[in-house]
N, C-alpha and C positions, 0 to 999 in steps of 0.2 A: 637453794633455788636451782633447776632444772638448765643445764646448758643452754637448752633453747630458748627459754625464757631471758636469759639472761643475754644472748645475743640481739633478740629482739629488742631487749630496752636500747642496746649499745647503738642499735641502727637506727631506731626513732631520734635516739641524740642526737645521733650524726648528721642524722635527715633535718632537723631543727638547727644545727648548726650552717649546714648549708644554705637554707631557707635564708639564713641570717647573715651570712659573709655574700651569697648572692645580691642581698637586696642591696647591701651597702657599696658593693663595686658599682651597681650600677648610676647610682644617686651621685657617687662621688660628692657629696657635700662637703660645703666648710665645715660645718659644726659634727661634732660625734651624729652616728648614726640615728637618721629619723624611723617612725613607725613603719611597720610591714602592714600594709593594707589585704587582708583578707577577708573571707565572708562572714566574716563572725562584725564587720563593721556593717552590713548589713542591717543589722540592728540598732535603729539609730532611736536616741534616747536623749535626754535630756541628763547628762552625766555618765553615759553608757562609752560615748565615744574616747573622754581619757582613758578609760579603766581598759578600754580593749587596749588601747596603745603602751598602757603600761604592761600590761598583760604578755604583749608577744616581741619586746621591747629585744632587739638581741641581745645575749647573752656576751658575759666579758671575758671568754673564753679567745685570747689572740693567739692560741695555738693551733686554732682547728684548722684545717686542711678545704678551705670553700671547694677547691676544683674535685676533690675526693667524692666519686659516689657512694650513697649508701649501700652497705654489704646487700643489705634484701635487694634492692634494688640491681645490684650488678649481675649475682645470683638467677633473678629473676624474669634476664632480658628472653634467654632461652624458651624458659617455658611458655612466655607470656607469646612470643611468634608463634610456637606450636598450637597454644590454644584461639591463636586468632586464625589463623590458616581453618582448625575445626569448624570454629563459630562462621565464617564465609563461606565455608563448605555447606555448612547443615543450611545455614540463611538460603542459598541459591537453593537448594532439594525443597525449602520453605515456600519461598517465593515460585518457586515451579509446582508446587502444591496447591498457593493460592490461586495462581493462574488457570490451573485446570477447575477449581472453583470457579472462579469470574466466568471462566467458559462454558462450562455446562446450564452456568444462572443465566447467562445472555443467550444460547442455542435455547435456554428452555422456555425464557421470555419469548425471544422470536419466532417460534413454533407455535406459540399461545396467538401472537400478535397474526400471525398468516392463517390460522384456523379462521379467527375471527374476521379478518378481510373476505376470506373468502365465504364464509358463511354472510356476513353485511352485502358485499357482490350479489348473491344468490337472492336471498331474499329481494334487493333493488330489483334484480333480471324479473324476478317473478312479478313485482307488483306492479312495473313498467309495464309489462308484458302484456298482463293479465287486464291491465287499465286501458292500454293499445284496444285490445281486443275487442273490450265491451265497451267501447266508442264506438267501432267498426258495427255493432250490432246494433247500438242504440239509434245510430243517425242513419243506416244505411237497412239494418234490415227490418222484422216487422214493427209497428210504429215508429221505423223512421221514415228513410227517403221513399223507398219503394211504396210505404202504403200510403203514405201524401201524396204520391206521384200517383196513384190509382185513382185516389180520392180525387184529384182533381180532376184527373180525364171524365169522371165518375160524374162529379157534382157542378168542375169550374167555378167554383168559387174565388174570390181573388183574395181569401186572407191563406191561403195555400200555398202561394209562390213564396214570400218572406218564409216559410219553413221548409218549403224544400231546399230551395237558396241555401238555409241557415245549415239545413244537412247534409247538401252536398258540398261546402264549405267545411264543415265540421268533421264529413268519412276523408275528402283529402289531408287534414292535420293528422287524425289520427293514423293514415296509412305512412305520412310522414315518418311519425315521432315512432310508429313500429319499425320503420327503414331504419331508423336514425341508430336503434339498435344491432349491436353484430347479430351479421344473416346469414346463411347458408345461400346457396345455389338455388335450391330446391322451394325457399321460404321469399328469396326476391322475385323470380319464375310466376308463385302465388300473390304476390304482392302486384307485380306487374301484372298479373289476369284479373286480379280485383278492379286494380286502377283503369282497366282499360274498359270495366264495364261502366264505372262510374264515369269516365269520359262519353261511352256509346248514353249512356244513359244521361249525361247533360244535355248532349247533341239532339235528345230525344227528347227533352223537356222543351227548350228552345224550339223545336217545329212543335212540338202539342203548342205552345202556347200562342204561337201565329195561327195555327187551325181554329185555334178556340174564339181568337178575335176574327177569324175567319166567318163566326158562327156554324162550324161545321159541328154537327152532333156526337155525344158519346162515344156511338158505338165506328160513325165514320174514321176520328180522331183516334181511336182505340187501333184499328186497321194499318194507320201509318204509322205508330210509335210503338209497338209492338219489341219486346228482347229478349233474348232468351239470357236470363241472368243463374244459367243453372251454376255456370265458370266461376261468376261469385262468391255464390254459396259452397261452391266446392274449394274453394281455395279459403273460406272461413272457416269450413270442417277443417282441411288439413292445418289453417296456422293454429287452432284452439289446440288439435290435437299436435303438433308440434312443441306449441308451447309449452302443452303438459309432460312429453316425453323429455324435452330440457332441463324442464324443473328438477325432473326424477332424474337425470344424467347428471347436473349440479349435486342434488343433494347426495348421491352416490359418492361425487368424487368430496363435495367435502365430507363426509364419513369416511372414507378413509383415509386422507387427511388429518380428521380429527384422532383417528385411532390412531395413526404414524406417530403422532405429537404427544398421545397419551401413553405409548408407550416408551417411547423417549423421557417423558415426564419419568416415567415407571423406573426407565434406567439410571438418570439420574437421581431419581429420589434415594435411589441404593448407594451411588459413589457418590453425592456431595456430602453424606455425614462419616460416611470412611476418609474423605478425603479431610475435612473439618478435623476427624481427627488426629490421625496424621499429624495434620497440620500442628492442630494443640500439641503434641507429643512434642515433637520437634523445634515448637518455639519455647516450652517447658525444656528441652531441652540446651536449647540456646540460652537462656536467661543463666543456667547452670553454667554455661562457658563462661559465660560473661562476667557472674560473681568470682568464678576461681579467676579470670583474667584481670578484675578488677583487685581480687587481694594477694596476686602474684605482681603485679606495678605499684600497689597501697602507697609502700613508703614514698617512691618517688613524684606520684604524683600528690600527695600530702604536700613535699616540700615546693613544687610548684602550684601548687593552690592557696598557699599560703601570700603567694605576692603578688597572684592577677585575678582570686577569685572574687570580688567583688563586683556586685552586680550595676551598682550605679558609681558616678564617675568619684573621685578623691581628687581634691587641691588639697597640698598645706602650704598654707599662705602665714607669712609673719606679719608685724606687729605695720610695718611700711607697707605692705601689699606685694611684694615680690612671691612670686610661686616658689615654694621650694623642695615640693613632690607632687606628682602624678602617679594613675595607675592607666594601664590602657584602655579602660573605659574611657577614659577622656582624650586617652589622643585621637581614638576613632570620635566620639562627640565632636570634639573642635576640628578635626582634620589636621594638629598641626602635628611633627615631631616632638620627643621627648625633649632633643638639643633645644628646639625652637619655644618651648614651651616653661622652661627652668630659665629665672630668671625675668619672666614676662612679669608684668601686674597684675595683678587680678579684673582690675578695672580693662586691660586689653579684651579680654572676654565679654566685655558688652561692647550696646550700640554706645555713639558718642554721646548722643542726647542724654544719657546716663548715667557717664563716669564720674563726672563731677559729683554728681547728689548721692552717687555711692560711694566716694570718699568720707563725706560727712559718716555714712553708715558704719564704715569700715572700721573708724576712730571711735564712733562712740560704744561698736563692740568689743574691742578691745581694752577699753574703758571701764568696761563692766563685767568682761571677761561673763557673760550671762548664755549660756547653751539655748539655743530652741532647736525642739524637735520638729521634724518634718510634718507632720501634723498640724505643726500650727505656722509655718511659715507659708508666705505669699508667694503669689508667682511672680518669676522675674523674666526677665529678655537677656538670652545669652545671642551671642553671634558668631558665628565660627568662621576659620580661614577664608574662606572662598564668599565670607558676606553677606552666609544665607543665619536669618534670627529666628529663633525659637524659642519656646517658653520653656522653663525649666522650673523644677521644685525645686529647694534645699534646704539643709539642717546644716546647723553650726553647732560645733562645739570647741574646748580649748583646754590647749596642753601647756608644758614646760617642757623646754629643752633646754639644761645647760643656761639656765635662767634667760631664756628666751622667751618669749610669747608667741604659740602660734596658735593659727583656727585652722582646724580639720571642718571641709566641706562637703559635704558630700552632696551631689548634684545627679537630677533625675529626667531625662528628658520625657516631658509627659505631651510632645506634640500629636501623639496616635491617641493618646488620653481624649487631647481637649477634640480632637476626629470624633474619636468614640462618643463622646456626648453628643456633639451635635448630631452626628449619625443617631443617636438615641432620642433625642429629641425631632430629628425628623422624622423615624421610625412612627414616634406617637402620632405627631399629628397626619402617617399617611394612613394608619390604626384609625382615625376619626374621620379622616374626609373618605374616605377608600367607598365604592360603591357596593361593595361587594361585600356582606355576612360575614362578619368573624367573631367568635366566640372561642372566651379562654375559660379554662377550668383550673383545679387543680389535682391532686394526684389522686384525689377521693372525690372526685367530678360534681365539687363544689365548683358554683359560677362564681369568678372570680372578674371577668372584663367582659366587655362587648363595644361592639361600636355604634355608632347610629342606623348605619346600616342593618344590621341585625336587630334592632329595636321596631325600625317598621318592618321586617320581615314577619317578625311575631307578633305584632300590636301592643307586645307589653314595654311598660317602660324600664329604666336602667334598674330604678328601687326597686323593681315586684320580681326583677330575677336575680338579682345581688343573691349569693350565698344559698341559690337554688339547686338543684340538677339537672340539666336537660330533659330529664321522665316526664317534667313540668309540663313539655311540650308534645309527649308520647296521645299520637290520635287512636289507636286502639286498635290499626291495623297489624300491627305486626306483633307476633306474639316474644315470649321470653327468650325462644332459643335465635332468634335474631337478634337481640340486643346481645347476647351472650356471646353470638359468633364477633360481633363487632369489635367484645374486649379482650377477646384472644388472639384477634388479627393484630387490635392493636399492642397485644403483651409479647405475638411473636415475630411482628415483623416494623412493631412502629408505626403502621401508616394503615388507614382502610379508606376506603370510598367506594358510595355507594348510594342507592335509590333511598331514601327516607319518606314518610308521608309523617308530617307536624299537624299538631292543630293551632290552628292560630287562635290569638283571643278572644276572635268573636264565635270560636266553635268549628268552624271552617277547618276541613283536614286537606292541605296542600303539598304536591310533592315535591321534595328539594332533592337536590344531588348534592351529597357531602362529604368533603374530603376531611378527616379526622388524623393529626398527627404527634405522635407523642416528643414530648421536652425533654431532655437529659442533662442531668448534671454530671459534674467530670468524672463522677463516683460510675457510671452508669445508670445511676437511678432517675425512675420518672418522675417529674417535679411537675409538671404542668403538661394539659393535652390543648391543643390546638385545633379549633374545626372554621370549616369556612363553607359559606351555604350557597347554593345558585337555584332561584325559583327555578322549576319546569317544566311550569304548569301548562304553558302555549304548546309544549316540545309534546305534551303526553295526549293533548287534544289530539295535533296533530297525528300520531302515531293511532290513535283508535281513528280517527277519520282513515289513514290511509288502510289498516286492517277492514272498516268493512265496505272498502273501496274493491280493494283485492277477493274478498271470500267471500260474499254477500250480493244478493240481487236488489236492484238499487227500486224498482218498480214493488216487490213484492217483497222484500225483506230478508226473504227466505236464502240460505246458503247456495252459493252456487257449484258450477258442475266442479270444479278445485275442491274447493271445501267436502263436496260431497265425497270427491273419491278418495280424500284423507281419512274422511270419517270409517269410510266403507273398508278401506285397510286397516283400519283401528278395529271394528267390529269383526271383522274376519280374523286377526289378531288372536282377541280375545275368545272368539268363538272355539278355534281349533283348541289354545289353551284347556277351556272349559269344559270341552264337549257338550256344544250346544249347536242351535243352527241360526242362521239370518238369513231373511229373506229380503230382495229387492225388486220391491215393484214401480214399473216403468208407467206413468200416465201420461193419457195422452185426451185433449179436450177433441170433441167430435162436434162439429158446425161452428168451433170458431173463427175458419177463415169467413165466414158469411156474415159475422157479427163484424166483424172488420172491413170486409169489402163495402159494408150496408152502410152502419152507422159511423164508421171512422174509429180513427184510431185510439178517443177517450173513452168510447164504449168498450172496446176491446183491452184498452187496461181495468179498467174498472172492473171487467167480467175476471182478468187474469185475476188481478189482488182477491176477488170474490174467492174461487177459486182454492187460491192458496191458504185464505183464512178456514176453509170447510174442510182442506188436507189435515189442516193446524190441529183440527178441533179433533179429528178423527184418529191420531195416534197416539200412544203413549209419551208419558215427558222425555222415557231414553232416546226415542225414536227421532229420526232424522229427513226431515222433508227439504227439497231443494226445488228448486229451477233450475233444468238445463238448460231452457231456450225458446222461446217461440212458446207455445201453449203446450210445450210437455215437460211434465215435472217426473220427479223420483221422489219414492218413499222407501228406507230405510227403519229395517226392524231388528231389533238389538236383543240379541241372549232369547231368542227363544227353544224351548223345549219341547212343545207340540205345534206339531206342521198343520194340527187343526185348525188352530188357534189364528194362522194367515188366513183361511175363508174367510173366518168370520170378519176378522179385519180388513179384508178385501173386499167382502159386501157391504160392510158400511161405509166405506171410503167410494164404491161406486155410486152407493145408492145416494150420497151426500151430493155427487157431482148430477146435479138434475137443475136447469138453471132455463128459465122461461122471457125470453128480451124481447120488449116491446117495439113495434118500427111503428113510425107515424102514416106511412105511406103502404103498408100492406100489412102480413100477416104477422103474429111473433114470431121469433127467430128461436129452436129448440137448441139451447147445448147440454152436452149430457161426456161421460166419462168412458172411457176406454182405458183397461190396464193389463199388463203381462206382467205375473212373478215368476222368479227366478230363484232358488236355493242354495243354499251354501251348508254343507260341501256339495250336495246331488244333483246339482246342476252346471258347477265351475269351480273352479279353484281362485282364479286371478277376477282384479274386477271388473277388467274389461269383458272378461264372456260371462258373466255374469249380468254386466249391463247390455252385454247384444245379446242373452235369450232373453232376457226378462223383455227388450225394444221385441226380437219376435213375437213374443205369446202375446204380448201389445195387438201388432199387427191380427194376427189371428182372432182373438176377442174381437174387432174390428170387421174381420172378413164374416163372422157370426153374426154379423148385426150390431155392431158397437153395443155401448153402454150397458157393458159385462165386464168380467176378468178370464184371466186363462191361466193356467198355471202352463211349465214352459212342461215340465215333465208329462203332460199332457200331448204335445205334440210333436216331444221330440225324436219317435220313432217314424212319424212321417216324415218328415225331416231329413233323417239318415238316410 
């Protein structure tokens, strides 16, 4: 046999014999040496517990040397500091690895997290804003206060005050709720020139309406109330147009923003898998320290595992009930000392109400000398030093010593146990009453639970999704590769949430928001997926109301000047891409201030909506009609390739606008159409000069006689 080999046996001995003169100094007992309590009692059995104790029984060896360390062990102390000092070394280089992890994962979350604020910001600013605005025009300018207010000098009517009241009440909130917004110098300036006509212009309601009861005529009462509301209107021009140039200054600075964070994203995405690895290299490395440091210490720590590796507590108690071994399991259990505890009864370790009726127990197992295992033993009331009782498991078995009778006990404190259950047991029933959707699967998204909650969510009951899929509930909006992205979020990060639309049982397709998260076992494998549902459906109303609050004309339906001038950069966009052209033509109605001075303010919507339905009819699907404002709209021509092709589309859209309004009190009222186009590229680049030649050639069509068109390239040499 190999010298080394043959040392090796020599030190395991040694190591076993110290194992075994240690345990016995410290026990000091009357009787020859008891069992060495190690993990191998762990295994508790119904006749498992002698055979360990005879098994590691010391040896009758009274030569050996207890205070003597084993050779490997002595040998070993050296190396074993060297490779610890490594493994601390490499751990810190580890842990400073993970940490630049953690950091790049938190800088990169919070980059996400600040895009999105400030993109959530922008759009709020915008639809505030935007909502601000078209208040300000609804109650104050044409069909609101202003043409009530005319109408009345007009007509004096008395169901006209309750709507002027109601508008000039309604232009002060909304000039509010625009203040209430961060302002500029230049935007409060505007704000307070609005307000001060709306003030001149109460002041001016108030004596028309004493003149009226004066019986002072039309055109007398017209004479004193008289305003010049150009200030107004010009300070409406500047905030619309302000408003617009913010929006476009927000979404600038969140785009680069966004692009700051997706390049950060970019850098990180390169160092957290260098660093990941790294990382693994080095804890692969460490694990290597760790095995040579573990089989450089082996023998020694063998011979010390031998006497206090045991997981749950050891009494050996004799035939009377006097303790006559512990391991430290049990002096941390009971609190008391080893001195204090050798010696004691075993009956000291319960309550009092107790002791007595486990005397009887005591006697009649020793009587029968009969093992039960832990499995089938009941719970008992142990109590420790300081008074505090706890339930504990235990398994009995029984030895000979030196023709003694003892029982080996091993004892389990299972008070986090019987925690756990009830914790488990509340668990369920907050799994049932909880208001809130949750559905359990399993690793093949088989339905495995649900709560009630999730039962009226879907309409169906427990038995009709028992051992279903979730697909069960797929409405048919979302196609394959979204289901797909949901199982890979959850294969590579565990967790998704996100928009869903379900169909419920009755057919109905409703949108939930759902949080999906996956179970692991210690293995790291997925055992069960976790989802949890919150209807949305009030949230998603809401969110289309407030979209065509913001980008749409509430009167005529048609997109408004925002909306417009998105589109008109999208199509200019696309155009240059393409090499194609778009054309925008400015309209504008001609006699419809007379329809409004005349018949009031329902005949002048009525004519508008008219109007805008005979734009509708008149363009193509790409095509883009709006309202700017007042009785002038825009029309938007998408991807075209001949510039002839605008005539034509311009002569029908004038010739459509032909509109004959009957007054009860004299002649009909003619309206009729006026329009300026404008070209892209040959007549601007951006879509502001775009929309002021195409508002020129408007004009001009207009100075010709209305109810024509102009192109702007027509008269943009007079012009210059």
């Amino acid at each position: 046999m190999p010298r080394s080999v043959t040392a090796l046996a020599a030190s395991s001995r040694r190591a076993s014999n110290l194992a075994t003169r240690s345990w016995g100094i410290m026990t000091s007992w009357r009787n020859p040496p008891l069992p060495v309590m190690n993990s191998r009692h762990a295994e508790i059995g119904s006749g498992r517990i002698s055979s360990v104790y005879k098994l590691i029984r010391a040896p009758a060896d009274e030569t050996a040397n207890p205070c003597r360390m084993p050779i490997a062990v002595q040998n070993g102390d050296t190396d074993a500091m060297s490779l610890r000092a490594k493994t601390i070394a490499v751990t810190m280089i580890a842990v400073a690895l993970m940490g630049g992890l953690v950091f790049f994962g938190y800088e990169t979350k919070s980059r996400i997290l600040s895009v999105e604020k400030q993109w959530i910001d922008f759009n709020t600013y915008a639809a505030k804003s935007n909502y601000a605005l078209s208040r300000i025009n609804t109650h104050f300018g044409y069909g609101g206060f202003i043409h009530h207010f005319k109408n009345y000098i007009l007509h004096q009517t008395e169901d006209l005050p309750p709507k002027i009241e109601e508008d000039l009440r309604e232009t002060h909130l909304a000039i509010e709720d625009y203040r209430s917004l961060s302002r500029s110098e230049k935007e409060k300036e505007a704000l307070q020139k609005l307000h001060h006509i709306v003030n001149v212009y109460r002041s001016k309601y108030e004596f028309a309406r004493k003149l009226i009861a004066e019986g002072n005529t039309p055109r007398e009462v017209e004479t004193h109330v008289q305003v010049n509301d150009s200030p107004a209107l010009e300070a409406i021009d500047f905030l619309t147009r302000n408003t617009l140039e913010q929006s476009r200054k927000r979404e600038r600075e969140t785009s680069l923003k966004l692009a700051d964070a997706i390049r950060f994203i970019d850098l990180a995405a390169l160092l957290i898998p260098l660093i990941a690895l790294i990382a693994g290299l080095l804890i692969i490395y460490i694990r290597r320290l760790m095995e040579a440091t573990q089989k450089t210490i082996a023998a020694r720590s063998y011979a010390e595992s031998l006497v206090e590796a045991a997981p749950d507590a050891w009494l050996i108690v004799d035939s009377d009930g006097y303790i006559r071994g512990v391991n430290a399991r049990t002096l941390s259990m009971f609190g008391y000392s080893k001195e204090e505890m050798l010696g004691m009864t075993v009956e000291a370790l319960m309550p009092r109400r107790l002791r007595q009726h486990h005397i009887g127990h005591r006697k009649g197992f020793f009587a029968s000398m009969a093992s039960r295992p832990i499995d089938k033993s009941g719970d008992l009331v142990a109590i420790s030093k300081d008074g505090r009782e706890f339930p504990v498991e235990i398994s009995l078995s029984h030895t000979r010593n030196n023709g003694d009778s003892l029982a080996i006990a091993a004892m389990r404190d299972v008070s986090k146990k019987r925690k756990a259950e009830q914790r488990l047991r509340l668990t369920q029933q907050v799994f049932e009453i909880t208001a809130e959707p949750i559905l359990i699967t399993d690793s093949n998204k088989r339905i495995l639970d649900m709560n009630d909650a999730f039962c009226r969510l879907t309409g169906y009951s427990r038995e009709e999704l028992m051992g279903q899929t979730p697909a069960m509930l797929s409405s048919g909006r979302h196609d394959a590769d979204f289901y797909q992205s949901i199982w890979r979020s959850l294969e590579n990060n565990d967790h998704w949430q996100g928009e869903v639309w379900n169909r419920h049982k009755n057919g109905e397709a409703c949108p939930n928001l759902v949080t999906i998260s996956s179970v692991k076992n210690r293995n790291g494998q997925t055992t069960h997926f976790v989802a949890t549902y919150s209807d949305i459906s009030s949230l998603k109303e809401n969110e289309d109301r407030l979209e065509l609050l913001a980008h749409f004309d509430q009167l005529t339906g048609l997109p408004n000047r925002m909306l417009f001038h998105d589109r008109l950069r999208g199509a200019r966009a696309r155009a240059h891409r393409n090499q194609t052209i778009v054309a925008v033509m400015y309209v504008d109605l001609d006699g419809f201030k007379a329809v409004n001075d005349t018949l009031g303010h329902a005949a002048g919507d009525q004519l508008l909506a008219k109007a805008a339905a005979q734009l509708r009819a008149c363009v193509r699907e790409d095509d883009t009609v709006a309202r700017l404002g007042g009785d002038e709209f825009a029309v938007l021509f998408n991807g075209l390739e001949d510039a002839d092709l605008i005539g034509q589309l311009a002569e029908r859209i004038v010739g459509s606008l032909s509109f004959s309004v009957e007054c009860t009190d004299g002649p009909a009222l003619q309206v009729s159409g006026s329009a300026g186009i404008s070209i892209y590229p040959l007549d601007g680049e951006s879509e502001e000069n775009l929309l002021e030649r195409a508002d020129q050639a408007m004009y001009e069509a207009k100075r010709r006689g209305k109810h024509q068109y102009c192109f702007y390239r027509d008269i943009k040499n007079n012009l210059g």
